[in-house]
CHARMM-style PDB file with segment names, atoms N, HN, CA, C and O in Angstrom:
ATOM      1  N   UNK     1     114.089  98.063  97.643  1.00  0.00      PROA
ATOM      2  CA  UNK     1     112.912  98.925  97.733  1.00  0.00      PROA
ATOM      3  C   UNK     1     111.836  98.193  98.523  1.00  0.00      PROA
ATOM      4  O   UNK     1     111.744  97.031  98.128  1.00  0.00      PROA
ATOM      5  N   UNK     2     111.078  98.459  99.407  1.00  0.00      PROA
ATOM      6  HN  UNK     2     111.153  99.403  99.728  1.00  0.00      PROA
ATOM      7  CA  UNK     2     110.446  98.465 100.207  1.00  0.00      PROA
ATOM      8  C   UNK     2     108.946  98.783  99.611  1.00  0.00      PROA
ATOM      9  O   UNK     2     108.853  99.188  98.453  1.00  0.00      PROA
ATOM     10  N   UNK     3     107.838  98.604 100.376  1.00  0.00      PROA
ATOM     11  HN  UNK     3     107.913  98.275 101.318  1.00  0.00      PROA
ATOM     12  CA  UNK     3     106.220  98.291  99.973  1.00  0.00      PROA
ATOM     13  C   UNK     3     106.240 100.034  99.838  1.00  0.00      PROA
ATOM     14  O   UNK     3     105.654 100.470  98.847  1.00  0.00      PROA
ATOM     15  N   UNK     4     106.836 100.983 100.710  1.00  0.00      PROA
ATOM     16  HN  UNK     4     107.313 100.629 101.514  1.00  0.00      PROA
ATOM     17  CA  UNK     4     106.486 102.163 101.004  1.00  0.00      PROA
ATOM     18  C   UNK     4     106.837 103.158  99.914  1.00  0.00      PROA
ATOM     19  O   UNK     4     106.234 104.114  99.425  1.00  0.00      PROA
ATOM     20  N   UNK     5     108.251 102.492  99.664  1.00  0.00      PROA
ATOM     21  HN  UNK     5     108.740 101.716 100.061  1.00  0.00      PROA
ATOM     22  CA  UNK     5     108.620 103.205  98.193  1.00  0.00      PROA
ATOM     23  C   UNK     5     108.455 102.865  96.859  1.00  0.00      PROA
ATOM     24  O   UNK     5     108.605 101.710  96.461  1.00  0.00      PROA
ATOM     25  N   UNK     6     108.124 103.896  96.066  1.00  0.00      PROA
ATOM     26  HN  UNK     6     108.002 104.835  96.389  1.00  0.00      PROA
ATOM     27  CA  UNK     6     107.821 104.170  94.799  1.00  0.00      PROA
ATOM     28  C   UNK     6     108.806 104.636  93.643  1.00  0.00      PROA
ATOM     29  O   UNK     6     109.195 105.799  93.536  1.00  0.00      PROA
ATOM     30  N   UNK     7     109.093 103.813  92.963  1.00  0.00      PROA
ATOM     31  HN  UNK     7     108.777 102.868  93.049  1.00  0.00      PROA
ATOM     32  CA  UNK     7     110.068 104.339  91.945  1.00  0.00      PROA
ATOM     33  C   UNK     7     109.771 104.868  90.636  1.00  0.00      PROA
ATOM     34  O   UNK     7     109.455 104.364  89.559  1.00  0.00      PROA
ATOM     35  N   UNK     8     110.039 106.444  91.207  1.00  0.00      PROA
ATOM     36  HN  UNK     8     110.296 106.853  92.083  1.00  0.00      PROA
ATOM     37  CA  UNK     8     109.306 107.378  90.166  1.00  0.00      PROA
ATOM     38  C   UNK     8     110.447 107.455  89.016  1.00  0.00      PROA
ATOM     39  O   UNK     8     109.995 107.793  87.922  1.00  0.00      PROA
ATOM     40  N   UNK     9     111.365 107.291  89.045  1.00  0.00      PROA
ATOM     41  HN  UNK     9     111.732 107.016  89.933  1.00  0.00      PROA
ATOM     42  CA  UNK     9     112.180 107.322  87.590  1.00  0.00      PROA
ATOM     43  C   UNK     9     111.563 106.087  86.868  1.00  0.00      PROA
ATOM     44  O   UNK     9     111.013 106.212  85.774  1.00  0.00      PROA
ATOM     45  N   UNK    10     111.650 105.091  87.402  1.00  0.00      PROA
ATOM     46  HN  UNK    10     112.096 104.990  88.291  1.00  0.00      PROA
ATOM     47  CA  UNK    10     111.379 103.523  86.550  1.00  0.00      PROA
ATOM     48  C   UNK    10     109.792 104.186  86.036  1.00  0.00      PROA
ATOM     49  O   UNK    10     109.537 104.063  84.838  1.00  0.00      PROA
ATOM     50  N   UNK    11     109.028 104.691  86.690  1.00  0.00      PROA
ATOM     51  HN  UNK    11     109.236 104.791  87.664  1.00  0.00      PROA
ATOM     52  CA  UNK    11     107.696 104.828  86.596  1.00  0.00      PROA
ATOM     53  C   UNK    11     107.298 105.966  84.974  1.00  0.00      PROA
ATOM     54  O   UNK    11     106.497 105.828  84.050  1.00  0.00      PROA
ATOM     55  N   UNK    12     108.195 106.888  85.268  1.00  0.00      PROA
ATOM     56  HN  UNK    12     108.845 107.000  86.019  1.00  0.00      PROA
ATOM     57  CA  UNK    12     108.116 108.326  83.979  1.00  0.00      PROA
ATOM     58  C   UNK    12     109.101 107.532  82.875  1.00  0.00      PROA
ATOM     59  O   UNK    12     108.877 107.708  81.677  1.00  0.00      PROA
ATOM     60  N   UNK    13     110.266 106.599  83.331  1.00  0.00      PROA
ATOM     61  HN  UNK    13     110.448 106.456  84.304  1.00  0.00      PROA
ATOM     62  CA  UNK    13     110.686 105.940  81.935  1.00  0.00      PROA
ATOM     63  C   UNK    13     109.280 105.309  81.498  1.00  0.00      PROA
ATOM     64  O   UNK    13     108.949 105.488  80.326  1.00  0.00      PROA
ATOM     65  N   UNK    14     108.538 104.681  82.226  1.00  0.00      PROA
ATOM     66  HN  UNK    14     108.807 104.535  83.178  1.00  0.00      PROA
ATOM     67  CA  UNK    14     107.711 103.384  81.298  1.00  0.00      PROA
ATOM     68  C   UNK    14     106.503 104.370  80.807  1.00  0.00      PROA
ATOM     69  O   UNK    14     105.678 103.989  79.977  1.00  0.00      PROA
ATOM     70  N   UNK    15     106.474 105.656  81.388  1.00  0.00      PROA
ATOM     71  HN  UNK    15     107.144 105.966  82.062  1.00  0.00      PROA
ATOM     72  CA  UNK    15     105.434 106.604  80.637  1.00  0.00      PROA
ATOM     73  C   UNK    15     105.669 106.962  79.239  1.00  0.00      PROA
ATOM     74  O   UNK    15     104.816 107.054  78.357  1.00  0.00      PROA
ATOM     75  N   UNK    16     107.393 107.226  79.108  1.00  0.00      PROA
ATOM     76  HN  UNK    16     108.086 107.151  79.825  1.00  0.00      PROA
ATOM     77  CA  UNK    16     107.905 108.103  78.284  1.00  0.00      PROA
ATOM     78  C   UNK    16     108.187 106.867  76.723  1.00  0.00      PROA
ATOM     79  O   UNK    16     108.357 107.120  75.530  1.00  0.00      PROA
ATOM     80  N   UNK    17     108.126 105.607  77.448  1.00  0.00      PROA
ATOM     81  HN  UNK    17     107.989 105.400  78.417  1.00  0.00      PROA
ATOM     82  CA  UNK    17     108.027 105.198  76.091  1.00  0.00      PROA
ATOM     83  C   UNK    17     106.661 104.195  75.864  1.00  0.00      PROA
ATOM     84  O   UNK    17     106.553 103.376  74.951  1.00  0.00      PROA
ATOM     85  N   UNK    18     105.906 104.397  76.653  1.00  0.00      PROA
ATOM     86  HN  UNK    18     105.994 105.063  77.395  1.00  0.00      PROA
ATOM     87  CA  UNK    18     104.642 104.015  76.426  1.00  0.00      PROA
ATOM     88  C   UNK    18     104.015 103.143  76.484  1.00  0.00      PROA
ATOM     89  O   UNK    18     102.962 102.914  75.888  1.00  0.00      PROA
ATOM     90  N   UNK    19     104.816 102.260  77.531  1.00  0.00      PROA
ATOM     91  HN  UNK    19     105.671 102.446  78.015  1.00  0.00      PROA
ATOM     92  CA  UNK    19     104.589 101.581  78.544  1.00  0.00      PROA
ATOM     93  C   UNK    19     103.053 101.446  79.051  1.00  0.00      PROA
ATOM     94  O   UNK    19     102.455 102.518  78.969  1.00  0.00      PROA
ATOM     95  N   UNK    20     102.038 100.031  79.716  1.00  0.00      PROA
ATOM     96  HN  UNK    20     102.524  99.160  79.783  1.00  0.00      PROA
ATOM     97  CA  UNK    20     100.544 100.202  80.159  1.00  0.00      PROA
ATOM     98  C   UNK    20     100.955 101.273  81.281  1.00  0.00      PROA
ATOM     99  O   UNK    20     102.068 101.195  81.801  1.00  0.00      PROA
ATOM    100  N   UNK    21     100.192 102.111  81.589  1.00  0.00      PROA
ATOM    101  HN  UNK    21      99.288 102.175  81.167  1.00  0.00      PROA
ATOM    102  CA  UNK    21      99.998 102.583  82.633  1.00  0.00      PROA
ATOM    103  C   UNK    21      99.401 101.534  84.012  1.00  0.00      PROA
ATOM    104  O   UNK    21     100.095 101.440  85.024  1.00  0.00      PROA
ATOM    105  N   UNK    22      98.129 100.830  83.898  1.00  0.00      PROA
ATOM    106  HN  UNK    22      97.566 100.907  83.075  1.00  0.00      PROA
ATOM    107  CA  UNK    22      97.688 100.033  84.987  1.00  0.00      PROA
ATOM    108  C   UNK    22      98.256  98.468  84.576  1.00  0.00      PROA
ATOM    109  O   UNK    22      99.015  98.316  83.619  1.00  0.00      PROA
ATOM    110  N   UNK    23      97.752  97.238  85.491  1.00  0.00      PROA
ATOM    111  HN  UNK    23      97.135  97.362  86.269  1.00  0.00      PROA
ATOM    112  CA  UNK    23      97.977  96.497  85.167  1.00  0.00      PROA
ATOM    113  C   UNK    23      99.243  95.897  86.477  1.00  0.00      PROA
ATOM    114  O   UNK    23      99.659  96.557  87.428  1.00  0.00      PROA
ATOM    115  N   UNK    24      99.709  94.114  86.009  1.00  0.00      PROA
ATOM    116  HN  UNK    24      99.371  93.577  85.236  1.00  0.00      PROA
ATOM    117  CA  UNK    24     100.302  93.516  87.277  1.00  0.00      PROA
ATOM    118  C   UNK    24     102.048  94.451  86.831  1.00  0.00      PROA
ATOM    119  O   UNK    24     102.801  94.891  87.699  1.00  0.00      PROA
ATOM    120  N   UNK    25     102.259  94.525  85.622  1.00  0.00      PROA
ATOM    121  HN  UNK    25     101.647  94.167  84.916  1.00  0.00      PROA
ATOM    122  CA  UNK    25     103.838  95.878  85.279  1.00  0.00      PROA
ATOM    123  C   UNK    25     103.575  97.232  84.526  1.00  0.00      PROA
ATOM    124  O   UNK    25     104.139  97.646  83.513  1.00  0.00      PROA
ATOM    125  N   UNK    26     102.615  97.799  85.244  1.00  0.00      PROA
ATOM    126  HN  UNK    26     102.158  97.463  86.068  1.00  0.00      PROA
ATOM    127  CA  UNK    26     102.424  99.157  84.644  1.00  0.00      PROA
ATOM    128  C   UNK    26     103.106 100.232  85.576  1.00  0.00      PROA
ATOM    129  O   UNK    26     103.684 100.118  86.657  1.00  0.00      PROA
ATOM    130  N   UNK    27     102.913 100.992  85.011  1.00  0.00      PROA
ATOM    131  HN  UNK    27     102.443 101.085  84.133  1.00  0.00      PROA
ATOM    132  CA  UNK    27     103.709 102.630  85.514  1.00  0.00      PROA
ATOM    133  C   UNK    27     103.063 102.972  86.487  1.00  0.00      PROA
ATOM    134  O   UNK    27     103.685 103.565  87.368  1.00  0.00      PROA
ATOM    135  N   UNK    28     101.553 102.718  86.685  1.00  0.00      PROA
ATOM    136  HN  UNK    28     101.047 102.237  85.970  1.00  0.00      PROA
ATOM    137  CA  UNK    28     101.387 103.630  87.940  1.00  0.00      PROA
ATOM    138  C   UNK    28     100.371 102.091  88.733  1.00  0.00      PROA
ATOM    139  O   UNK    28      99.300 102.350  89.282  1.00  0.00      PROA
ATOM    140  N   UNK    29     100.679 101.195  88.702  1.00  0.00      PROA
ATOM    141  HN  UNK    29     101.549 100.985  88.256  1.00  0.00      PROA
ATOM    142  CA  UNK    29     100.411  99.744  89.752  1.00  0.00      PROA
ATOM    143  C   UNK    29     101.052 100.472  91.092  1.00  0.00      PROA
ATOM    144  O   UNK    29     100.240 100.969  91.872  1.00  0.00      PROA
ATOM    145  N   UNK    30     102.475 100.566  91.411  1.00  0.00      PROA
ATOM    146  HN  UNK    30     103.135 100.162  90.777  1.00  0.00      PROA
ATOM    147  CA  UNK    30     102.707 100.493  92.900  1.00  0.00      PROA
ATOM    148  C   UNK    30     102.157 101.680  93.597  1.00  0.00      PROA
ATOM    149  O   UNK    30     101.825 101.795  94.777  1.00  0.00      PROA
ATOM    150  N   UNK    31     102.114 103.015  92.092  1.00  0.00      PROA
ATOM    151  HN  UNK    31     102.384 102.921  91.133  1.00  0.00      PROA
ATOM    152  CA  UNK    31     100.972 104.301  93.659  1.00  0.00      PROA
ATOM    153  C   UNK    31      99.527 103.654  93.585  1.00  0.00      PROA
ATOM    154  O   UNK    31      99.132 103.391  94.721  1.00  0.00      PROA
ATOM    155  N   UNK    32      98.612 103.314  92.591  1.00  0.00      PROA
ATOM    156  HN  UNK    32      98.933 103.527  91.668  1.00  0.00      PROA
ATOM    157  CA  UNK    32      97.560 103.001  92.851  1.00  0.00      PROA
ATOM    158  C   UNK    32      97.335 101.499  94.062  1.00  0.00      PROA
ATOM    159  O   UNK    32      96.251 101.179  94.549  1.00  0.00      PROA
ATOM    160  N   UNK    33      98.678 100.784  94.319  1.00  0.00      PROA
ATOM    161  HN  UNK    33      99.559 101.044  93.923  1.00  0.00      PROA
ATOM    162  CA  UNK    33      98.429  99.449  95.202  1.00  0.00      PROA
ATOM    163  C   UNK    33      98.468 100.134  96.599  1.00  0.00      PROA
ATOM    164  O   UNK    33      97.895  99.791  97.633  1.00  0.00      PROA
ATOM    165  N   UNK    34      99.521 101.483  96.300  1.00  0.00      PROA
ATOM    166  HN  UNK    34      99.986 101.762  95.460  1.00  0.00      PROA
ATOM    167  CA  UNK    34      99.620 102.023  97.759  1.00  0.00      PROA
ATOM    168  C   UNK    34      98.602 102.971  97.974  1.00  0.00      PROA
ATOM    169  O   UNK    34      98.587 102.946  99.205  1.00  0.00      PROA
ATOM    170  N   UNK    35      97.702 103.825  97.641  1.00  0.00      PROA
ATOM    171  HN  UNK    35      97.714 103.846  96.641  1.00  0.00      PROA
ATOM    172  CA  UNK    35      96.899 104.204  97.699  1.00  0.00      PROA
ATOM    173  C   UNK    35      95.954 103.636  98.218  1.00  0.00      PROA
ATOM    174  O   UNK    35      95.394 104.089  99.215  1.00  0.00      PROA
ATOM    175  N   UNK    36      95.450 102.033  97.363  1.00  0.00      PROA
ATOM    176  HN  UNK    36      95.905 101.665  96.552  1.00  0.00      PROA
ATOM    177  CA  UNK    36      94.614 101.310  97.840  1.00  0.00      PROA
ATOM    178  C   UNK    36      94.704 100.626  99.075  1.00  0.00      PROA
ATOM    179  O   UNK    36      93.593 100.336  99.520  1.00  0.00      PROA
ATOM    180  N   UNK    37      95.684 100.263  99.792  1.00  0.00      PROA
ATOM    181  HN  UNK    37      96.586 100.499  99.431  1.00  0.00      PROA
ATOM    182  CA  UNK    37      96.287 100.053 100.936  1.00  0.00      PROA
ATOM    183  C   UNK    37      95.947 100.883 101.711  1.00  0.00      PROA
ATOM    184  O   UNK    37      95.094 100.623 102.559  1.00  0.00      PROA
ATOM    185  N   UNK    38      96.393 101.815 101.639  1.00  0.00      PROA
ATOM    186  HN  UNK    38      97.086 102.027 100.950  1.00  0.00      PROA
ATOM    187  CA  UNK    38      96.581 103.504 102.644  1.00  0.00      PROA
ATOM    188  C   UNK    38      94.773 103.222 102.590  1.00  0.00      PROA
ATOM    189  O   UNK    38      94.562 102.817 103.733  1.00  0.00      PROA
ATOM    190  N   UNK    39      93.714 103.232 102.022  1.00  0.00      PROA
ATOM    191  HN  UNK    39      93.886 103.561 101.093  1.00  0.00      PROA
ATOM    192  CA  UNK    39      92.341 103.137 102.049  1.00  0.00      PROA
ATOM    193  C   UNK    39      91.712 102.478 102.868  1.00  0.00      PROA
ATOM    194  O   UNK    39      90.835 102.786 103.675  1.00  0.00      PROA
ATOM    195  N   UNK    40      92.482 101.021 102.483  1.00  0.00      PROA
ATOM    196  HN  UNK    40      93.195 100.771 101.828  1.00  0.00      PROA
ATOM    197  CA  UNK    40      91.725 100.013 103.175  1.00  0.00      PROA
ATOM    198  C   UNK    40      92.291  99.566 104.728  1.00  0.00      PROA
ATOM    199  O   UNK    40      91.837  98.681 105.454  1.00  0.00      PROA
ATOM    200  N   UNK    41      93.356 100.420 104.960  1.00  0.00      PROA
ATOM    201  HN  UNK    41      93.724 101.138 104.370  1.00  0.00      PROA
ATOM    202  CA  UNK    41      93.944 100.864 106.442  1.00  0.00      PROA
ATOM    203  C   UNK    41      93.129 101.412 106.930  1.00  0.00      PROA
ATOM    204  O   UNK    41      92.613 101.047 107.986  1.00  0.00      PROA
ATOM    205  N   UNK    42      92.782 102.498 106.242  1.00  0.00      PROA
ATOM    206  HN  UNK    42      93.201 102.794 105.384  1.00  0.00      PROA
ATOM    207  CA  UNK    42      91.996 103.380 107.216  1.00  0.00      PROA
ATOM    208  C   UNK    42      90.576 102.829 107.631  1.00  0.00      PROA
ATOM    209  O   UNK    42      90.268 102.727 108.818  1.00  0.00      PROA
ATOM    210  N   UNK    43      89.623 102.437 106.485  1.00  0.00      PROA
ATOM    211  HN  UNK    43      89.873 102.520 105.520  1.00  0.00      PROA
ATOM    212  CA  UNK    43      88.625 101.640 106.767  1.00  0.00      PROA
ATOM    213  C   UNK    43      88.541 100.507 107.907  1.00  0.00      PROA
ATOM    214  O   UNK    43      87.470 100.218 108.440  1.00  0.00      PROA
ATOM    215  N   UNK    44      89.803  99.868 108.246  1.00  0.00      PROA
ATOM    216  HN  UNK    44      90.673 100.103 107.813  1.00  0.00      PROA
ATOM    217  CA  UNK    44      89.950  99.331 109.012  1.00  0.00      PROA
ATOM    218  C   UNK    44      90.053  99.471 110.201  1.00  0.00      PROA
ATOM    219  O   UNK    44      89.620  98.730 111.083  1.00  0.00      PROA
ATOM    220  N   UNK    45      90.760 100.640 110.318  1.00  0.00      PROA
ATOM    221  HN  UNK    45      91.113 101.242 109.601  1.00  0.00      PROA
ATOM    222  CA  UNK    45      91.344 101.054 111.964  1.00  0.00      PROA
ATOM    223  C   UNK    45      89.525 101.698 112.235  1.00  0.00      PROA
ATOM    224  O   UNK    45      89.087 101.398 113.346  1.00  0.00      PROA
ATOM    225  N   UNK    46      88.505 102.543 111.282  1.00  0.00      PROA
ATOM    226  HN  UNK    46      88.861 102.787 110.380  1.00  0.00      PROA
ATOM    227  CA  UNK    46      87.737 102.792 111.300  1.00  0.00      PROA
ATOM    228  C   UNK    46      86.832 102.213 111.893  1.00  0.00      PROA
ATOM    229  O   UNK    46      86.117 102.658 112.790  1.00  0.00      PROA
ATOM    230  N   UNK    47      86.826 100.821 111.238  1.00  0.00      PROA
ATOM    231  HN  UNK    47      87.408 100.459 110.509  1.00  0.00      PROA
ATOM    232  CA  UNK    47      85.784  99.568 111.851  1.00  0.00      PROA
ATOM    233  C   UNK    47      85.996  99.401 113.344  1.00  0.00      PROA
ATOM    234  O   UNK    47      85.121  99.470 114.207  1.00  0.00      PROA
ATOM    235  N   UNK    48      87.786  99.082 113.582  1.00  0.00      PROA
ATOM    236  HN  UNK    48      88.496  99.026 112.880  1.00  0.00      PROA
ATOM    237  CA  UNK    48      87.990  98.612 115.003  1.00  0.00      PROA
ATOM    238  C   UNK    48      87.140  99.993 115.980  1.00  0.00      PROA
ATOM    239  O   UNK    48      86.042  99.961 116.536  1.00  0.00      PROA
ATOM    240  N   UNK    49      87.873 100.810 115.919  1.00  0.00      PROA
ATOM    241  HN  UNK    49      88.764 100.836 115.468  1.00  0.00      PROA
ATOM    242  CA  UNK    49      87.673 101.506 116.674  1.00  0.00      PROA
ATOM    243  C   UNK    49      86.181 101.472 117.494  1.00  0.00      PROA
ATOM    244  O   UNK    49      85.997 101.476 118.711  1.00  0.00      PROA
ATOM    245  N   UNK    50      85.128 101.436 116.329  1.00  0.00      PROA
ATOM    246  HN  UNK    50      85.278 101.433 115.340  1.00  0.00      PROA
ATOM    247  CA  UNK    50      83.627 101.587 116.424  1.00  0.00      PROA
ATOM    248  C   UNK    50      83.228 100.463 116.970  1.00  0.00      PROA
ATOM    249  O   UNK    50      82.211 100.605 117.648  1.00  0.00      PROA
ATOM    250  N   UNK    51      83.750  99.147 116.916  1.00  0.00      PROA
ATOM    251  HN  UNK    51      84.576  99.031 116.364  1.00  0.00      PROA
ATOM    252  CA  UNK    51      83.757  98.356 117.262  1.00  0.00      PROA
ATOM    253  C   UNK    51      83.973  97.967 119.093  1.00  0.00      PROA
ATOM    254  O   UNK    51      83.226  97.276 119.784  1.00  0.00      PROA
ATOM    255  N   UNK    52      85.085  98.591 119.457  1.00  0.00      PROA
ATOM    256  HN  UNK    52      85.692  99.152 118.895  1.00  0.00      PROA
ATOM    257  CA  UNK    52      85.842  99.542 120.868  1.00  0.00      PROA
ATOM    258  C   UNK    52      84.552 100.064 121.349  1.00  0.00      PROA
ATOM    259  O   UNK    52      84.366  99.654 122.495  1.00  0.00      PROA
ATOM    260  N   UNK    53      83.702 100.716 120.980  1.00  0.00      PROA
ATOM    261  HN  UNK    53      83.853 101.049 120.049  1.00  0.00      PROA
ATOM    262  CA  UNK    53      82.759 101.641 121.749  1.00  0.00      PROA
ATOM    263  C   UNK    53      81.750 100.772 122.097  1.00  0.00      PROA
ATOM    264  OT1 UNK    53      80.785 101.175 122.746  1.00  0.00      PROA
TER     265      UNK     53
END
């Protein structure tokens, strides 16, 4: 598995028995790391660009 993918079975098992949700082995760490990523990409390409002009 790769940074891009998300493993939603492993993720609804650790829901279903009640598992942390956040945290460094919680259920929803790799969408909220990729989310936060996908954010701070954009902020970035944001900066360059403005930067370009």
């Amino acid at each position: 598995m790769d940074n891009l993918e998300i493993d939603y079975k492993k993720a609804a098992q650790q829901l279903r028995s009640g598992e942390a949700l956040f945290g460094k082995d919680g259920a929803l760490a790799p969408l909220l790391e990729r989310i936060l990523n996908s954010a701070l990409e954009g902020e970035m390409d944001a900066h360059l660009s403005e930067e370009e002009r």
